[in-house]
C-alpha positions, 0 to 999 in steps of 0.5 A: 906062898902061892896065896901070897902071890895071889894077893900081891897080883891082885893088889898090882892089877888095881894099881895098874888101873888106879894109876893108868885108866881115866875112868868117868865116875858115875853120878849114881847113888854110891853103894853102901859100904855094908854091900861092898864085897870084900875079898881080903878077909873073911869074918873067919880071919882066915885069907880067902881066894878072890876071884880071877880078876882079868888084865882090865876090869870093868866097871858099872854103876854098882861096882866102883874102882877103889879110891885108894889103892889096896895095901897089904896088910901083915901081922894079925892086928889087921882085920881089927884095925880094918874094922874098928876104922869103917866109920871113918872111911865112909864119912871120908867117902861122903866127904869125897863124893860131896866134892864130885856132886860140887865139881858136877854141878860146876861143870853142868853151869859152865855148860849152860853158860857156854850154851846160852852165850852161843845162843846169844851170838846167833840172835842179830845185833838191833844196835845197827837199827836204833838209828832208824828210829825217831829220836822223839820214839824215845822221850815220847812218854815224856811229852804224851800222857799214854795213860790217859790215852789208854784210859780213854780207849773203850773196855772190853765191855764196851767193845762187846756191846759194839759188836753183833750178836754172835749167838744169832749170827752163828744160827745164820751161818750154820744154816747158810753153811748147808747151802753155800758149798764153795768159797767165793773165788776173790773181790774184783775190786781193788784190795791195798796192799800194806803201806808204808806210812806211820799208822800202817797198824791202823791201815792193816786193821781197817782193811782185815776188818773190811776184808772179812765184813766183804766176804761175808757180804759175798756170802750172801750175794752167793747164797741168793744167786744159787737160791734163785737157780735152785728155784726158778720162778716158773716152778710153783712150790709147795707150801713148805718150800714156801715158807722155807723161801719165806724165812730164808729171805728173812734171815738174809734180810737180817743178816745183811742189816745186822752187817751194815750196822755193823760196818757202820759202828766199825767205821765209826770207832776206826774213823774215832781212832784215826782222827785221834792218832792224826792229833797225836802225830800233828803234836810229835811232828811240830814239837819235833819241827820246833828243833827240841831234839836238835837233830839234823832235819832229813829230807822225806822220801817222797820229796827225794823222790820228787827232786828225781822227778823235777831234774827228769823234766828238764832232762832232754836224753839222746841215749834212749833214756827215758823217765820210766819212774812212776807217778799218779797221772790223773786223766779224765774228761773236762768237768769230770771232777778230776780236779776235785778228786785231787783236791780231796787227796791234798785235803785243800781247795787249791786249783782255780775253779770254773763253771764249765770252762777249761781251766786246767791249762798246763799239766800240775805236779803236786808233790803229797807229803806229811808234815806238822803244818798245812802248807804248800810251796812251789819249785822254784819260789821260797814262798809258803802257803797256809793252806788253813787260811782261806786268804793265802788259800786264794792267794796260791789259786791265783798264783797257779792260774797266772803260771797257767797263762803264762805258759800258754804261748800266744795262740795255743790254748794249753801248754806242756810246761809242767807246774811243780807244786808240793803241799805238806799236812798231817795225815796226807798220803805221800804220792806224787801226782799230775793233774792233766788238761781235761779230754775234749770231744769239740774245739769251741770258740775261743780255742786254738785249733789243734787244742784237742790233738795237743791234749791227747798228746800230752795225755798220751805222753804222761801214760804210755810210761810202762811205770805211771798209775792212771787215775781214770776219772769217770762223770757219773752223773753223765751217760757213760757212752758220752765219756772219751777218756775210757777209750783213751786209757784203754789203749794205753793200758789194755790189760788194766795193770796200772789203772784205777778207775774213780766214778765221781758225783755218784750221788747224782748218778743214784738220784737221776738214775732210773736203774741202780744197777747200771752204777754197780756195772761200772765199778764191777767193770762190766759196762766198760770194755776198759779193764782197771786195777780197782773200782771207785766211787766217790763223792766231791761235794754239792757242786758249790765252789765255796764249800771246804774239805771237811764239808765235802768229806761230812757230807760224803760220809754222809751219803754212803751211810744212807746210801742203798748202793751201800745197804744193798750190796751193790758197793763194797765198803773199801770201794767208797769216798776219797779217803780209801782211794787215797790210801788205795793210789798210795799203796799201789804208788809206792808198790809201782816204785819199789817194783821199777826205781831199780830198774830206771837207775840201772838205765841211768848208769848205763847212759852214763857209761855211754857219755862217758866213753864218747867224752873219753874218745872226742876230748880226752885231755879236757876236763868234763866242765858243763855250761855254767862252770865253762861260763865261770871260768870264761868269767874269770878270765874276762875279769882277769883281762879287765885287771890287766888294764890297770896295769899298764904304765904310764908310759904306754898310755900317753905314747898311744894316745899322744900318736892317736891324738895328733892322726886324728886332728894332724888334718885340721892342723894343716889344712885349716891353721898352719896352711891359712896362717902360712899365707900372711905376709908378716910374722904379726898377722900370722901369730894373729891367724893362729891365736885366733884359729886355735882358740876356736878349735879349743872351744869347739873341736878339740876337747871332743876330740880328745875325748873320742881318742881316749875312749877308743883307746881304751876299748882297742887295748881291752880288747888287745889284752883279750886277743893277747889272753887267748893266744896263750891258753884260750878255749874258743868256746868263749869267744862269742861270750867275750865279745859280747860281754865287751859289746855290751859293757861298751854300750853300757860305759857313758865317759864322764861329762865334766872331765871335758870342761876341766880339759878344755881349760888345761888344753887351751893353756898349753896352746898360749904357751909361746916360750921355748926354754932351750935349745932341745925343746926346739930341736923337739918342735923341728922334729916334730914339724919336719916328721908331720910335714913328710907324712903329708907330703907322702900323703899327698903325693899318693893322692896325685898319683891315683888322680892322674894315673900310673906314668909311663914306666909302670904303665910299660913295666906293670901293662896298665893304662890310665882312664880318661879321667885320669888323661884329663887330671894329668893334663890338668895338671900340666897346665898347673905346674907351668903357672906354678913354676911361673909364679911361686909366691902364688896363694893358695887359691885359684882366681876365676880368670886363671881357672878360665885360662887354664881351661881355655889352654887345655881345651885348644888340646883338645881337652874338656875339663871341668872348673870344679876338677881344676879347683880340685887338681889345684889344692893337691898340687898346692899342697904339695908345693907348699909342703916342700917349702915349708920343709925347706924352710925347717932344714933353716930353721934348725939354726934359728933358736938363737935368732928366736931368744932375740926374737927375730930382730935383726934377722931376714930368718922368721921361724914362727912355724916352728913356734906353732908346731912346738905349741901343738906338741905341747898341748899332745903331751898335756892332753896325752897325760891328763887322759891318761890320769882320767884312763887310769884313775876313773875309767878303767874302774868305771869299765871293769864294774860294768863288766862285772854288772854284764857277766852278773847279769849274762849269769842269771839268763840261762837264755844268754848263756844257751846262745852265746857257750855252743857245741857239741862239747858243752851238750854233752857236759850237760847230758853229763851232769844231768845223768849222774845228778839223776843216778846218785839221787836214784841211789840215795832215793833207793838207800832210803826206801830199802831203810824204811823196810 
């Protein structure tokens, strides 16, 4: 009972941790089934005692939980089936662990693939990038044989015979190596750093490749200097230190020829290579320009920063914002070559040239870019320059020298107006620069007084920006002590931060120059008190005017290869000819405008939250419109107050002109017709009179007149509606425009000639016209008479009452007087009213004798007078006597239409006045109306298409417009425009160069 239990025990502990405890199987080899133990039976068949087993077993690699829980096995047949099946289960065994290796190696793939996938994810994505890269990148292999270029690339075995004998310069070296004990401390002269064009590859081979040749030549120079301490020359050496000084110099003789050659094939194959990669790029750029991609063309980013440039110029700021942005400002003495210097950076002759004469007068912006084709353009103009061809080439000197005259005001000799220019070509550095006038010592004749002052004040306002690169330009076929601009850009840039000093015609300095060693002082800066960045020296030509870029550039190779300056270390091989300054100045451009752009656009935003706080404060409900859209609007408005006169009735048009006409000719009427007719007799001579009177107005006065009533009419209702406009909803800021667009369109308007001819002709039909057809139209002319007869009389009682003064009851109510004038006129006119009074028929004129009585009776009162103020007293009394007869008589014309349809027979009534009033009434009305038809039809259209010719040509002078929209709100709408103009090209410009990092 008690082995039973035991069993029964054990068999319950391996079930409990079958079924409970996840154990993790081990992937060992399994143990054979032959080694396992067995503690159930024994090979006696007897029942054995297992071991203790505890509540928890542990396992091993050696011991395995069971794959089946154990059952108990009863009756005697048990040890024999056990061992007749053992086979089977170890093949079943086998079977099950082929599934744990398969269910491993799952698992061990899954975690490799996790593991890969987190790898992927922590790479970045390039996708963002792709953009960046020229569509042409990716067809390249399409339009270019890269086979071919790589097959004419030299092989190994070429290169090899190319470079020096290794062997015998590490002979050298390992005996230089025991001499020199320190490595030189760094290159004085000046080291680009990398660019940012596309052959930068290219650049940074070249300069490594230099670097090293120029350290070993500082090797030497090392070597010598501690050579010659080490062995002065009072000391007489031995003849082994001798002979050992002897071979030492040679070797270094060797070593120094063995790298100039070397320089010499190393430049050879880059210079091979460069002018393979400009043909290479040249054909992308023009197959890319011919639009084969289709893509949408970009600006560069050296012409968004030249646009950032051009609007600064004309930027005028009152908040201390000043153009801080970097550009090349080139500074030299006159005739130093500086023209020239820049001339080889652009790779084409483009400045005027002279003999020893100023001839750069005003400041020249040239813009440096890369591009397919040879061309320069400038600002303001659509014309582009071949600068391949030697005619358009002439065409853009003479076109520069006449922007150069034209700047120049009258009496100066130099101008700061600056000259924008852009020139584009294969293999062109991206820079910008600024040609200044050449620094003076002397005026000479033909020169303003003050033209050295105004040179170094323009020289000094382009360099003491904190961010410009001086381009110091040095004649060094000259004395050095005779030069100005040293001392000039000295105090301008003391610690020579920003300058880069150029030693020009340094082969006439080697050939006129008794000590060599006075030019390696000059660009080692130790003749100069100036401190510069880096030292240049190069070559611009022979001095002829006609030779061309590429001969220029032949023959300064040419010099430095066989120059001793060179061989003899006195200049490093970066510091020579015009293609290592360009790319040096561009190098220390763009470095100059990644360290400063940011900077400068902060200032610009800044004074925009300036302006914009003011504007906010002085006018806050109005909108922030500058110049030309305040010209616009004010332009609109005209425009729309034009229109309104086209829409004025018919109506309207004839009462004004009908009122203005008869005010305008209502005198002659009276004084010269109606009054002179008046004075007849009969009904015959007086029709007569006035048939002849109005067929000469009509020829001669009237159609003029009518004319001159129309034209004014139409200038006072244009000039209505604008004053009706502006009391609505008008900006005074437009008055002085109005008014002079309204002068000036006014002066511009001619009335049409011919229509005077056709007038003529209606107005003297309507005069003849003698019928009046009904009892209103007669009603009409009454009217008509008694209202112009009334407005005379009050005329000329006004007139009377200032001839002869106030009369007694205003002189006690009003405490005035009369003069003696007017004493003399009121007795006058006493004397005239008796004789009028005596004889009321009496004509229109004084006789002499009746003037003589009259004077004669008023001097017995002791009264002077004149004839002439009697004469004159006479017509105004006259005048008023007749008016009121002739008013009279219209009060008993009012009944005499029946007496004018029998035509006054049988009648003592004559009422032929009336007739004359009728057929003036009629002529104003035809008049009024033909006018009209003229007004509307021709010259209101006429009117309008001046005004629009005026405001087209006020809108294309900016001069114009500065005068006539003033103030203190325009300028600052200005100022406005102009900043934020500025801050988003800076922040596109800056988005740009951050892209091309």
């Amino acid at each position: 009972m008690l082995r039973a239990a035991n069993s029964v025990a054990c068999v319950a502990c391996r079930k409990l941790v079958s079924s409970r405890m996840r154990v993790r199987v081990s992937l060992q080899k399994p143990v054979p089934m032959s080694c396992a133990p067995h503690y159930l039976f024994s090979w006696t068949g007897r029942m054995q005692h297992p071991p203790h087993c505890p509540a928890v077993r542990h396992f091993t690699n050696l011991s395995r939980p069971p794959l089946r829980s154990s059952r108990p096995r009863h009756g005697g047949h048990c040890f024999q089936q056990y061992r007749s099946f053992w086979v089977t289960r170890l093949v079943t065994r086998f079977f099950k662990l082929r599934y744990i290796l398969l269910g491993s190696a799952v698992g061990g793939g899954y975690t490799a693939k996790k593991t890969y996938d987190e790898w992927k994810d922590l790479l970045p994505d390039f996708s963002e990038y792709t953009s960046i890269v020229p569509d042409f990148f990716w067809e390249l292999g399409e339009h270019i044989d890269l086979e071919k270029i790589v097959s004419a690339l030299p092989d190994a075995e070429e290169l090899a015979k190319l470079l020096p004998d290794l062997e015998k310069i590490s002979e050298n070296f390992t005996f230089l190596r025991t001499l020199i004990s320190n490595e030189s401390a760094g290159d004085p002269a000046f080291k680009a750093t990398g660019g940012q064009s596309a052959d930068s590859s290219d650049r940074h081979f070249k300069k490594d490749l230099l670097r090293e040749l120029a350290l070993i030549q500082r090797q030497i120079q090392q070597h010598e200097e501690e050579t010659r301490r080490t062995v002065p020359d009072s000391d007489r050496p031995n003849p082994p230190s001798h002979k050992r000084k002897v071979s030492d110099k040679e070797k270094i003789d060797q070593l120094q020829e063995e790298l100039v050659r070397t320089q010499m094939k190393y430049q050879r194959m880059l210079e091979h290579l460069e002018k393979e990669n400009k043909e290479l790029r040249k054909v992308v750029l023009q197959k890319d320009d011919k639009g084969i991609h289709q893509r949408k063309v970009k600006k560069s980013l050296i012409d968004m920063y030249s646009e950032v440039l051009d609007i600064l110029s004309d930027y005028d700021s009152n908040y201390n914002t000043q153009d801080h942005l970097p550009r090349v400002v080139v500074v030299g003495d006159q005739s130093a070559g500086k023209t020239s210097v820049l001339e080889m950076i652009a790779q084409a002759r483009i400045f005027p040239r002279g003999s020893g004469e100023m001839m750069t007068r005003s400041p020249v912006k040239v813009t440096l870019s890369e591009g397919p084709h040879h061309v320069a353009m400038f600002k303001d103009s659509s014309r582009e320059f071949d600068l391949s061809k030697e005619q358009d080439l002439a065409a853009l000197r003479h076109e520069i020298e006449l922007r150069m005259k034209k700047s120049v005001r009258e009496g100066q000799t130099v101008s700061p107006e600056t000259i924008s220019l852009s020139v584009k070509g294969p293999g062109i550095q991206r820079m910008v620069l600024v040609d200044l006038p050449g620094v003076i010592s002397t005026v000479t004749a033909g020169m303003a007084a003050d033209t050295k002052e105004t040179i170094f004040s323009i020289s000094k306002a382009y360099m003491q920006n904190p961010n410009a690169i001086i381009l110091c330009i040095q004649d060094g076929s000259v004395d050095a002590e005779r030069s100005i601009v040293t001392d000039l850009v000295s105090q301008m840039d003391p610690q020579g931060k920003r300058t880069i000093f150029v030693l020009t015609k340094v082969d006439l300095a080697e050939k006129n120059l008794a000590s060599p060693s006075r030019i390696q002082q000059i660009v080692e800066g130790k003749l100069f008190p100036m401190k510069a960045l880096g030292y240049f020296a190069v070559v611009t030509g022979k001095g002829s005017t006609n030779e061309n870029i590429d001969a220029i550039k032949d023959y300064e190779e040419e010099f430095f290869q066989k120059s001793s300056l060179l061989k003899k270390g006195m200049l490093k091989a970066h510091q020579v000819t015009t293609k290592n300054l360009s790319l040096a100045v561009s190098d220390c451009f763009w470095k100059m405008v990644r360290e400063s752009v940011e900077q400068q656009a902060d200032s610009f935003k800044a004074s925009r939250f300036n302006l914009e706080t003011e504007w906010k404060n002085n006018y806050p409900r109005l909108r922030e419109l500058d110049r030309n859209e305040l010209f616009e609007k004010a332009k609109n408005e005209i425009l729309d107050e034009v229109i309104s006169l086209s829409q004025v009735t018919p109506k309207h048009w004839e009462s004004i002109l009908q009122k203005k006409l008869w005010e305008r000719v209502s005198t002659h009427v009276i004084e010269n017709i109606y009054l002179p007719a008046a004075q007849t007799m009969n009904s015959g001579t007086f029709n007569t009179t006035v048939d002849i009177k109005l067929k000469q107005w009509t020829d001669k006065q009237l159609p003029h007149k009518a004319l001159e009533v129309a034209w004014e009419t139409l200038q006072e209702e244009f000039a209505r509606f604008m004053a009706e406009y502006k009391g609505k909803d008008q900006d005074d800021i437009f008055d002085k425009l109005k008014e002079a667009v309204k002068d000036e369109s006014i002066k511009r308007h001619k009335w049409n000639e011919r229509a005077m001819d056709s007038l003529r002709v209606i107005q003297h039909n309507a005069l003849e016209d003698r019928s009046i057809t009904d009892k209103p139209q007669w009603d009409s002319a009454i009217q008509f008479m008694e209202e112009t007869l009334q407005s005379r009389l009050r005329d000329t009682d006004s007139i009377i009452s200032d001839m002869v003064g106030p009369d007694w009851k205003e002189r006690w109510l009003n405490w005035t007087s009369r003069t003696p004038e007017q004493h003399i006129r009121n007795a006058t006119r006493g004397e005239l009213e008796r004789l009028l009074r005596v004889n009321e028929e009496h004509a229109a004129y004084l006789a002499n004798d009746e003037v003589t009585t009259v004077r004669k009776n008023l001097e017995a009162n002791g009264v002077d007078v004149d004839p002439v103020l009697i004469k004159d007293t006479w017509h105004q009394l006259y005048r008023r006597h007749f008016l009121h007869k002739a008013l009279l008589h219209c009060t008993l014309c009012r009944r005499g239409f029946h007496y004018y349809q029998r035509h006054f027979d049988d009648s003592e009534l004559e009422c032929n006045d009336v007739v004359l009033f009728w057929r003036i009434q009629r002529m104003l009305i035809i008049t009024a109306n033909t006018l009209r038809q003229q007004l509307t039809n021709t010259e209101v259209r006429r009117l309008e298409k001046n005004v629009k010719e005026v405001l087209e040509d006020f809108a294309e002078d900016n001069g114009k417009k500065v005068q006539l929209i003033t103030g203190r709100r325009v300028q600052l709408a200005e100022d406005l425009k102009k900043v934020r103009e500025i801050q988003e090209k800076l922040e596109a410009f800056i988005e740009a160069l951050h892209k091309e990092k």
